[in-house]
C-alpha positions as CSV (number, residue, x, y, z in Angstrom):
1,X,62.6,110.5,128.3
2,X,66.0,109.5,126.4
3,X,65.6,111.8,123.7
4,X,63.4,114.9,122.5
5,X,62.1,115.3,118.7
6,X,64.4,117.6,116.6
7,X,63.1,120.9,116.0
8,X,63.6,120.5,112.0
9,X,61.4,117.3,112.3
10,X,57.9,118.0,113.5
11,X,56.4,119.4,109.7
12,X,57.7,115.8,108.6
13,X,55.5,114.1,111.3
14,X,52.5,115.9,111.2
15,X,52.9,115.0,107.4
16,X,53.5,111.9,108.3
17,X,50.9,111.3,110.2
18,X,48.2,112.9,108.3
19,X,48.7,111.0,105.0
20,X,49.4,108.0,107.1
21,X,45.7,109.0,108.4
22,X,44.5,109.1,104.8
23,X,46.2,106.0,104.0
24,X,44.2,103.9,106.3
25,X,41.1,105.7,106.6
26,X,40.8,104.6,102.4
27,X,41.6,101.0,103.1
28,X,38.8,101.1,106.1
29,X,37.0,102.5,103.7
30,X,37.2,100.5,100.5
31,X,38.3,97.0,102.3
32,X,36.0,97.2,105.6
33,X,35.5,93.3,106.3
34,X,39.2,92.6,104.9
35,X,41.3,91.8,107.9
36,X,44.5,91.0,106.5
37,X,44.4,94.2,104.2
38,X,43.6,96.2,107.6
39,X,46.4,94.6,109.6
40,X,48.6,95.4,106.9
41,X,48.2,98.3,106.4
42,X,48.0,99.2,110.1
43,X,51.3,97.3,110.5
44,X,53.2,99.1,107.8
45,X,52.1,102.8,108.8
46,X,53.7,101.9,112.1
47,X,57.0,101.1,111.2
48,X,56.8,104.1,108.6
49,X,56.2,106.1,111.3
50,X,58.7,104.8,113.8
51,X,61.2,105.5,111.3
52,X,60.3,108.6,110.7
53,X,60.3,109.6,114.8
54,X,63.2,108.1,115.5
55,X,65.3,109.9,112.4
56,X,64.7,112.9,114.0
57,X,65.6,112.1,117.2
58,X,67.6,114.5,119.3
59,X,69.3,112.1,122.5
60,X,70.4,114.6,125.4
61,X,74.2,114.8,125.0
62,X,75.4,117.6,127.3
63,X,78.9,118.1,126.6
64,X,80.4,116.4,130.0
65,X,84.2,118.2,129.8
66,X,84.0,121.1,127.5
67,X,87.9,121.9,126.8
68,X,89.2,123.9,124.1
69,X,92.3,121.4,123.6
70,X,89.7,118.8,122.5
71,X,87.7,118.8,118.9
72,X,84.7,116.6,120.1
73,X,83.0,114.4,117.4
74,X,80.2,116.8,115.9
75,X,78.1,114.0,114.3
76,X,77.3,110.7,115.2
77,X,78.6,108.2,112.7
78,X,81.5,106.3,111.4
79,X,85.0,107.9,110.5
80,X,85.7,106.8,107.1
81,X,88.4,109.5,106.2
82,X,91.8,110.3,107.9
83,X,94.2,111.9,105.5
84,X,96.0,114.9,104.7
85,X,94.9,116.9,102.1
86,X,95.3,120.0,100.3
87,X,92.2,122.2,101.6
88,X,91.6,124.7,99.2
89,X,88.6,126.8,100.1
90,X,89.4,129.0,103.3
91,X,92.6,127.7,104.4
92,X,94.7,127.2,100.9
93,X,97.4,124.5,102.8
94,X,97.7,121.3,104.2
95,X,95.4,119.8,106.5
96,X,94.3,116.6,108.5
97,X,90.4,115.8,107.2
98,X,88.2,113.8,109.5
99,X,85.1,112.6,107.8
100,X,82.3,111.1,109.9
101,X,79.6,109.2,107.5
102,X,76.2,109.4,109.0
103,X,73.5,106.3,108.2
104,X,69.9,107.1,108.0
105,X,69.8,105.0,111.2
106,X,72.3,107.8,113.1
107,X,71.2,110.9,115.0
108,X,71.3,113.7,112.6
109,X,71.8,116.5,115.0
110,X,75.4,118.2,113.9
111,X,77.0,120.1,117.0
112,X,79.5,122.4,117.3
113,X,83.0,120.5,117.9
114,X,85.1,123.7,119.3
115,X,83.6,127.3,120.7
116,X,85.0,130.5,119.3
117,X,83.9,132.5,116.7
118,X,82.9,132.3,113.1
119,X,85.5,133.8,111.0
120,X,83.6,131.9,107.7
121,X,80.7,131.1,106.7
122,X,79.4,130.0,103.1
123,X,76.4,127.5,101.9
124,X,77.8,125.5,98.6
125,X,74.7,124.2,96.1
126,X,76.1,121.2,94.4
127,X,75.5,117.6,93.2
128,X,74.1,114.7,95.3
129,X,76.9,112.2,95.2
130,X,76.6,109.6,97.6
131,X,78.7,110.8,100.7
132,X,81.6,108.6,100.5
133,X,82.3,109.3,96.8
134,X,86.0,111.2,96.7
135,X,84.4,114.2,95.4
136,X,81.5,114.7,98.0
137,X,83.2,117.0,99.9
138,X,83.8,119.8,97.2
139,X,81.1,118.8,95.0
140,X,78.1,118.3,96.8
141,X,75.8,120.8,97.9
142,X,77.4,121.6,101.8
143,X,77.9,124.0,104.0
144,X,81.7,125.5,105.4
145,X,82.1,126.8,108.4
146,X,85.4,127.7,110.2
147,X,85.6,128.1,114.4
148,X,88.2,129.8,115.8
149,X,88.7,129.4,119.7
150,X,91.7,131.9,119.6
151,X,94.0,128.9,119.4
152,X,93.2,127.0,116.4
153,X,91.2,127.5,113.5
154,X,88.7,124.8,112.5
155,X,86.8,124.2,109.0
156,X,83.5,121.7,109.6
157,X,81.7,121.2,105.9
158,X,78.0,119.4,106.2
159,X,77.9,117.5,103.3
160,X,74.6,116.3,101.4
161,X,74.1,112.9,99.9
162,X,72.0,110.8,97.4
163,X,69.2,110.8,99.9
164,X,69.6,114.0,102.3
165,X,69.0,116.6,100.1
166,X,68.8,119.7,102.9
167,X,71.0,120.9,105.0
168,X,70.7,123.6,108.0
169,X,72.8,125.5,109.5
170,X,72.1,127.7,112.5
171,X,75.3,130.0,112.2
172,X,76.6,133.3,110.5
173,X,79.7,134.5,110.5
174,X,80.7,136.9,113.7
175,X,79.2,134.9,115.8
176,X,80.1,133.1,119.3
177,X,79.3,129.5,119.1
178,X,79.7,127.5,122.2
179,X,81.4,123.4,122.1
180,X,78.7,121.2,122.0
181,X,75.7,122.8,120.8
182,X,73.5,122.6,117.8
183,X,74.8,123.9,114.8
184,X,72.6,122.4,112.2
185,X,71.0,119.5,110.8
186,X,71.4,117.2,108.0
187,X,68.0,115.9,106.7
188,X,67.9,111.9,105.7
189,X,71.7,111.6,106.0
190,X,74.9,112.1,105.3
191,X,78.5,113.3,105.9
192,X,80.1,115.8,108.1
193,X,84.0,116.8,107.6
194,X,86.8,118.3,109.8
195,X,89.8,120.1,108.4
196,X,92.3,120.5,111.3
197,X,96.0,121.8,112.0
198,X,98.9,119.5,110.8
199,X,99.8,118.8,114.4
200,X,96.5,117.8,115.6
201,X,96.7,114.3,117.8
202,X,94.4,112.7,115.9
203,X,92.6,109.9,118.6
204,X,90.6,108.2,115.9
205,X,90.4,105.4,113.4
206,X,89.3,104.7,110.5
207,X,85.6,102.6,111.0
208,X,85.6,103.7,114.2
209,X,82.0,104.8,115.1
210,X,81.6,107.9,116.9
211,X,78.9,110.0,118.9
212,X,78.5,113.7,118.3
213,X,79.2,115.2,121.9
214,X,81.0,112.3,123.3
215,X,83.7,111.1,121.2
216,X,87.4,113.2,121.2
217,X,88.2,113.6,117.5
218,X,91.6,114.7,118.0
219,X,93.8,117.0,120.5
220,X,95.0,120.4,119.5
């Protein structure tokens, strides 16, 4: 098998498929000799359902070269922001952001882009602006947590959106966190930012897609 189901997702398909049940055991029901109605509805539970599986879909992506001079992509996604910016929250200086915009058709699974340790953890509530709006990232509700591999420090921030309305997060600060494993989930969607050092070799572009695991975001 390619992929496994996300841990966060089986309560939504069992959901799924018991008021998918429902759903078509009332048109059996109520529209018995009504073949088109049946197919329909038969048709349309299908794809509702596919989507659903395959948004929760967890791909095996062992990291291949772990190496703690590389930040690997933590999100599948497209980069839509490379700048430098004022980060205000934990570091209070100048920093390169990396901002990986994940579709609802994109793996969801966010993984950890350096090990080290958790020096900072916090869970923001916030709005639900859509996650390329300019003020996502210190608006929204979002997580922030910062990695430090005894090198570098590293701030990742899992951003909600219009439609992904829960995040989790599977670390606390203190702890060791190893490169490439999970460290959350975004539910329906989303954004997923990295605040690194000035000098980081940044080896992406902007609408470059990337896969959590797999793509270098940039050389520290």
């Amino acid at each position: 098998m390619l992929f496994k189901i996300h841990k966060e997702g089986w309560k939504y398909i069992i959901n799924t498929i018991i008021l998918l049940g429902i759903l078509n055991g009332a048109m059996f029901y109520f529209f018995p000799l009504n073949q088109g109605v049946l197919w329909t509805t038969v048709i349309i539970s299908v794809v509702l359902f596919l989507l659903v599986l395959q948004f929760f879909r967890n791909p095996n992506r062992d990291l291949l070269l772990p190496d703690e001079n590389i930040i690997y992509a933590p999100a599948d996604g497209k980069i839509v922001v490379i700048e430098n910016v004022e980060e205000k929250e934990y570091f209070d200086d100048q920093r390169i952001q990396v901002s990986i915009f994940m579709s609802p058709t994109n793996v969801h699974v966010n993984r950890t882009p350096i090990s080290g340790k958790v020096n900072y953890f916090k869970y923001h509530p916030g709005k639900y602006l859509v996650a390329w709006h300019p003020k996502s990232s210190t608006e929204n509700e979002r997580t922030t947590v910062v990695i430090d591999n005894g090198k570098v420090e590293v701030l990742m921030r899992q951003i909600a959106g219009l439609l992904a309305k829960r995040i989790v997060n599977y670390v606390d600060e203190g702890m060791q966190v190893i490169q490439g494993k999970d460290l959350g989930f975004i539910k329906f969607g989303s954004r997923v930012d990295l605040f690194l050092p000035k000098d980081a070799e940044i080896l992406v572009d902007i609408d470059q897609k990337v896969k959590g695991n797999r793509t270098m975001i940039a050389r520290v």
